[in-house]
C-alpha positions as CSV (number, residue, x, y, z in Angstrom):
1,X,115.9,97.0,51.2
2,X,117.4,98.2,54.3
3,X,117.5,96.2,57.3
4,X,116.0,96.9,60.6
5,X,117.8,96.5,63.5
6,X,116.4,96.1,67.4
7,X,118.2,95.1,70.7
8,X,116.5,92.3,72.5
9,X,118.2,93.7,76.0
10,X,118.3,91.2,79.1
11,X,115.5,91.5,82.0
12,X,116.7,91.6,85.4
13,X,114.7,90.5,88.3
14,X,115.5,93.2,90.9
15,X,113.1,91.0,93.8
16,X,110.8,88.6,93.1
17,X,108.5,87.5,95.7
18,X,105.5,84.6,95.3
19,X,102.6,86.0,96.6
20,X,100.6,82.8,95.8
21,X,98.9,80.4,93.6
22,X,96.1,80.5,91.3
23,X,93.7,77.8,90.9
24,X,95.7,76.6,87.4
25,X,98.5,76.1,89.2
26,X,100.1,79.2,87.7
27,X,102.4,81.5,90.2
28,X,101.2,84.9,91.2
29,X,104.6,87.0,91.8
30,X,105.4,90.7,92.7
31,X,108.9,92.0,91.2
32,X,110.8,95.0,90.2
33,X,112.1,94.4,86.4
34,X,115.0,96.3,84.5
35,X,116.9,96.4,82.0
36,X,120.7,96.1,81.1
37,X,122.5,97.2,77.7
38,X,123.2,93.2,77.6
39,X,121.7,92.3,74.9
40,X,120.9,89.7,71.6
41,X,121.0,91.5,68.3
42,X,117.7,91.1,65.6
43,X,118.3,92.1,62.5
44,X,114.7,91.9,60.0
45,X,115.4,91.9,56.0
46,X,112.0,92.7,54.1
47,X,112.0,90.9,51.1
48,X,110.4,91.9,47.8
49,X,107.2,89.9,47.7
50,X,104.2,89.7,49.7
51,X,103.7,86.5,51.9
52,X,103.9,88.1,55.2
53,X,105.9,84.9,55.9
54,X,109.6,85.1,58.2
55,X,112.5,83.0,58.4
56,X,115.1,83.0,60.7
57,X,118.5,82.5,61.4
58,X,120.7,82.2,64.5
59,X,123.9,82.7,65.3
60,X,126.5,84.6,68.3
61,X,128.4,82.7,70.6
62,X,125.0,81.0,72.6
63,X,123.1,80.3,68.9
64,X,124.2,76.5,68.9
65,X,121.4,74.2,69.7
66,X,118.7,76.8,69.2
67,X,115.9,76.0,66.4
68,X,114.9,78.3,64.2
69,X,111.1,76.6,63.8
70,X,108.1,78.0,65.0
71,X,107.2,75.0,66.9
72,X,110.0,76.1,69.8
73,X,111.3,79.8,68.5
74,X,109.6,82.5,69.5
75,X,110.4,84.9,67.5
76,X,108.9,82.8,64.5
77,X,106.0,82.4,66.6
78,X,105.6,86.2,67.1
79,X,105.5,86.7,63.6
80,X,103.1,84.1,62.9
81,X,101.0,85.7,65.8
82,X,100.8,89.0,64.4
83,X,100.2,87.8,60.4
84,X,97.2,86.1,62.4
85,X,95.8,88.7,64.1
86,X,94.9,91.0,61.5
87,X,92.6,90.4,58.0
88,X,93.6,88.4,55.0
89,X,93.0,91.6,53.0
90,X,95.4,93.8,55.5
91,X,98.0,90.1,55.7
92,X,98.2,89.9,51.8
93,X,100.1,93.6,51.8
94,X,103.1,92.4,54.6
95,X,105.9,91.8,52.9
96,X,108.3,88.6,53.6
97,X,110.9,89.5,56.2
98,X,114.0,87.6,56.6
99,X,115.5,87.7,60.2
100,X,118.7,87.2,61.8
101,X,119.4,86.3,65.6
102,X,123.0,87.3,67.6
103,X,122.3,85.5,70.5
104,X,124.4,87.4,72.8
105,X,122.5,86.4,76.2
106,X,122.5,83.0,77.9
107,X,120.0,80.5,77.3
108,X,117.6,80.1,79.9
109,X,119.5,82.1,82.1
110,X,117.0,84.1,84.1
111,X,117.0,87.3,82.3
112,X,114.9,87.0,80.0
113,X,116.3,86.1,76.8
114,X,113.5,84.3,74.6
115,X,111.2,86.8,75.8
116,X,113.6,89.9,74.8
117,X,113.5,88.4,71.3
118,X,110.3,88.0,71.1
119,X,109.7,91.1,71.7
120,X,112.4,92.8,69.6
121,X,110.6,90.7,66.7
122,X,107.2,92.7,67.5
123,X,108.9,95.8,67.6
124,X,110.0,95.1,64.4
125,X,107.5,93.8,62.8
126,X,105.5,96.7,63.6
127,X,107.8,98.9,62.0
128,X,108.1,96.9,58.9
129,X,104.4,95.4,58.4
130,X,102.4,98.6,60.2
131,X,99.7,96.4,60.9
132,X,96.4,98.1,62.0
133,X,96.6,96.9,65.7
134,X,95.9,98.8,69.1
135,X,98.5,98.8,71.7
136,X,95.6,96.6,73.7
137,X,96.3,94.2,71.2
138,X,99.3,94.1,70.8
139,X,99.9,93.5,74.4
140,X,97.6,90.3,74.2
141,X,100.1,89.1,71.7
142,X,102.3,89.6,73.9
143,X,101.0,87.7,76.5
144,X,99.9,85.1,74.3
145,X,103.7,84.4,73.6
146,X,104.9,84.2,77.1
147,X,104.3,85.8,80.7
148,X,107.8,88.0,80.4
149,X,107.3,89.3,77.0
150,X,104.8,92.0,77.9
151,X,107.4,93.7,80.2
152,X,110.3,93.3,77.4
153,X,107.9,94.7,74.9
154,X,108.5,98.6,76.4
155,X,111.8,97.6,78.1
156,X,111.6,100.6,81.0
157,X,111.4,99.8,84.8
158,X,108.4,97.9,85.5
159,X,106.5,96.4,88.1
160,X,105.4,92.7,87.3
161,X,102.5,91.1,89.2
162,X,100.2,88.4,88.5
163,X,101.7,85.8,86.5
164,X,104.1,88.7,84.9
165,X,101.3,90.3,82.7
166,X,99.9,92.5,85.2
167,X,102.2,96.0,84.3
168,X,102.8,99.3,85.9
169,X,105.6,101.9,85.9
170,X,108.2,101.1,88.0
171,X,110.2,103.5,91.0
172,X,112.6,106.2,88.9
173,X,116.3,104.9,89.2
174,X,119.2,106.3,90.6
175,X,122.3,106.8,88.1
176,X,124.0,103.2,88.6
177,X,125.9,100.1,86.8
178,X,125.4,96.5,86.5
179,X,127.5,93.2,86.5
180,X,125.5,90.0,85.3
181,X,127.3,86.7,86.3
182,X,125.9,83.2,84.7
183,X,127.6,80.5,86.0
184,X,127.3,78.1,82.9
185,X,124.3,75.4,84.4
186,X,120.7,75.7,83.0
187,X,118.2,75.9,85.9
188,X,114.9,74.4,85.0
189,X,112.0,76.9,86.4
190,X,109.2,74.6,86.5
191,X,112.0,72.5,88.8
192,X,112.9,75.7,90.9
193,X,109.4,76.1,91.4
194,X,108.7,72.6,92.2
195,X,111.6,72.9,95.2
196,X,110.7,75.7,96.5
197,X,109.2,75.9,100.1
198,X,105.3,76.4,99.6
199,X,104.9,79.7,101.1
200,X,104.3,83.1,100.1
201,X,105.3,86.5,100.4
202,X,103.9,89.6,100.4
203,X,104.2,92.3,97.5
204,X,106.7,94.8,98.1
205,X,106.5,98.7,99.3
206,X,108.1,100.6,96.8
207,X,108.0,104.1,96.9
208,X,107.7,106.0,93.6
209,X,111.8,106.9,93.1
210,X,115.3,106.3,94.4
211,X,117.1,109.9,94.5
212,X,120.5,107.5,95.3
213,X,121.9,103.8,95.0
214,X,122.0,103.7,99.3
215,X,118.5,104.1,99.3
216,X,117.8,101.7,96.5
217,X,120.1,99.1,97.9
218,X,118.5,98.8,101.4
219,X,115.1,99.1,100.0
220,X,115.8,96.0,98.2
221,X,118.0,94.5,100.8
222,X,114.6,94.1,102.4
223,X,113.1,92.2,99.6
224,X,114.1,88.6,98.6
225,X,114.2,86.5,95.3
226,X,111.7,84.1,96.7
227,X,113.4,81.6,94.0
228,X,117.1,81.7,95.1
229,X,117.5,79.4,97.7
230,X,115.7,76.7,95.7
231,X,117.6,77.4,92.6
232,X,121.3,77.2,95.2
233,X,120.0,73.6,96.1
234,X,119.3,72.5,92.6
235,X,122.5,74.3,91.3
236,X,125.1,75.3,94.2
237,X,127.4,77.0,91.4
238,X,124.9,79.9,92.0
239,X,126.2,80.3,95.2
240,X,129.8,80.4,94.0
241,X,128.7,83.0,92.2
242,X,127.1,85.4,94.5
243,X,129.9,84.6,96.9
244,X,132.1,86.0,94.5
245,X,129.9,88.9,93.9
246,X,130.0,89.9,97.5
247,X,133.6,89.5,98.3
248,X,134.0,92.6,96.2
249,X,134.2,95.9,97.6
250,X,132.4,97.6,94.8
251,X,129.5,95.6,95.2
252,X,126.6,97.3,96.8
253,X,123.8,94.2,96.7
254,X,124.0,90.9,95.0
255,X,121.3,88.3,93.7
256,X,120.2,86.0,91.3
257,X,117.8,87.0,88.7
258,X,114.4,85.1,87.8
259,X,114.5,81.2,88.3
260,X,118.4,81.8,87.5
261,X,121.0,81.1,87.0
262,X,121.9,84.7,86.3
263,X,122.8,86.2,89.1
264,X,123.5,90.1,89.1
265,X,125.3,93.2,91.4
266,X,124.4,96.7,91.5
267,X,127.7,99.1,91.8
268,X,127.7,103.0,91.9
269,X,129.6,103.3,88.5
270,X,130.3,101.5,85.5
271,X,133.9,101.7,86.0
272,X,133.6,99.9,89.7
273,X,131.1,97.5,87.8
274,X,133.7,96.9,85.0
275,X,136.7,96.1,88.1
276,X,134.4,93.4,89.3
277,X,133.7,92.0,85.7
278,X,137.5,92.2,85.6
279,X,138.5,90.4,88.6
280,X,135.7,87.4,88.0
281,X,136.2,87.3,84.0
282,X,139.0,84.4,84.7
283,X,136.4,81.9,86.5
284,X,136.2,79.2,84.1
285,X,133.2,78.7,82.1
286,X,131.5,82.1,83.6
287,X,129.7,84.1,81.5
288,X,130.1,87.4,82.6
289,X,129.3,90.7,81.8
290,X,129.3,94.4,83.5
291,X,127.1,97.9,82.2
292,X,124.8,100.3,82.4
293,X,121.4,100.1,82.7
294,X,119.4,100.2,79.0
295,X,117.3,103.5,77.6
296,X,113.7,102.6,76.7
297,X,114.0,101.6,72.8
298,X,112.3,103.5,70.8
299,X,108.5,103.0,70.4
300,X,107.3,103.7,66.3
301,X,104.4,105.7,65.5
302,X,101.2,104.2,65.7
């Protein structure tokens, strides 16, 4: 049968600010999320039989290391998620899907990446197993998988607040390009977290569009990544990086994304976001990319 394909695209943290602290010790945060045409390819094979069972397999230039088990993956553990969720009548008609990971995207890099796959999995799966789930619940198995994969389940503009599963639409964008910058270091969040100074900001003002990149850039300009400077301590390459970012003319703001390392700059066009890629594409061990900003994917029939 014909494979599916889907693009797991890379979440960028436009500002994230801490607001506070639940009683669980989970972070509330406030933050602007997008999406870039970066991305890991998932490819989903249906088999002939039904078992409603999925393997996995993993490869592109940042597959080495990962486990395809669905102890640790969670693409595995969306699948075994939805086959759980529904009836053993309704489970006994999914067929047996065989998948197939390009990871494209740095490993916990800040934008996302293990999220984005999990939720190109669900997209997937609903197209290939139909399963007789509301969108309610398919955003609780969303959650259930991981605070940032309700967000990368629609992929569009998004406003993020509680612990990441509290959605709403986003401000509309302005036409602009991206460059995402990874410096080669894993950052651990729960130690970016830890580091951190122990206050809190408030959530942002955000008006309902951006007719223009100026206006967009010092709205955010005004905003922080409440994360940065405790990810800079733990890993100063970071601040190479944005260094870098800013000594470029075609840069309009720079910052790291999520706990990091990621960091990314917005630029006016792809071109002038392809010069900088250009200029920094020598720095050894950098992983660097430059774009446009991603179209929603598409969204099948319920």
């Amino acid at each position: 049968m014909t494979p599916l394909q889907d693009q797991a695209r890379a979440k960028i943290n436009l500002y994230l600010h801490v607001t506070g602290r639940r009683a669980d010790g989970y972070h509330l945060l406030d933050s602007l999320a997008v999406f870039a045409d970066a991305a890991d390819g998932l490819r989903a094979t249906p088999g002939h039989g039904a078992a409603a069972g999925a393997t996995l397999v993993i490869d592109g230039p940042f597959g080495a290391g990962l486990r395809a088990d669905e102890q640790t993956n969670l693409i595995l553990r969306a699948a075994a998620a939805v086959a759980g969720a529904v009836s053993d009548t309704e489970r006994a008609r999914f067929a047996s899907v065989a998948m197939t990971l390009e990871k494209n995207l740095p490993v916990a890099s800040g934008i996302g990446g293990g999220s984005a796959d999990a939720a190109a999995a669900l997209r997937l799966l609903r197209r290939l197993w139909r399963p007789s789930l509301s969108d309610g619940a398919w955003h609780a198995i969303a959650t259930g998988l991981g605070a940032d994969v309700p967000v990368c389940l629609d992929g569009v503009p998004t406003r993020m607040r509680g612990i990441g599963e509290v959605l709403s639409p986003g401000p509309t964008l302005p036409p602009c390009a991206m460059v995402l910058v990874n410096c080669g270091e894993s950052v651990s969040t729960p130690a970016v977290f830890r580091a951190r100074a122990p206050v809190f900001t408030p959530e942002a003002t955000l008006p309902d569009r951006w007719d223009d990149l100026g206006s967009m850039v010092a709205d955010l300009a005004r905003l922080t990544n409440d994360l940065q400077d405790a990810a800079v301590r733990l890993c100063p390459s970071i601040r190479t990086v944005l260094e870098a970012l800013e000594s470029r003319p075609e840069v309009r703001l720079a910052r790291m994304s999520g706990s990091g390392a990621t960091c990314f700059a917005l630029c006016d066009t792809v071109e002038d976001a392809r010069a900088v890629a250009a200029h920094l594409s020598g720095m050894t061990g950098w992983w660097v990319w430059a774009g446009g900003l991603a179209e929603a994917p598409r969204r099948p029939a319920a």
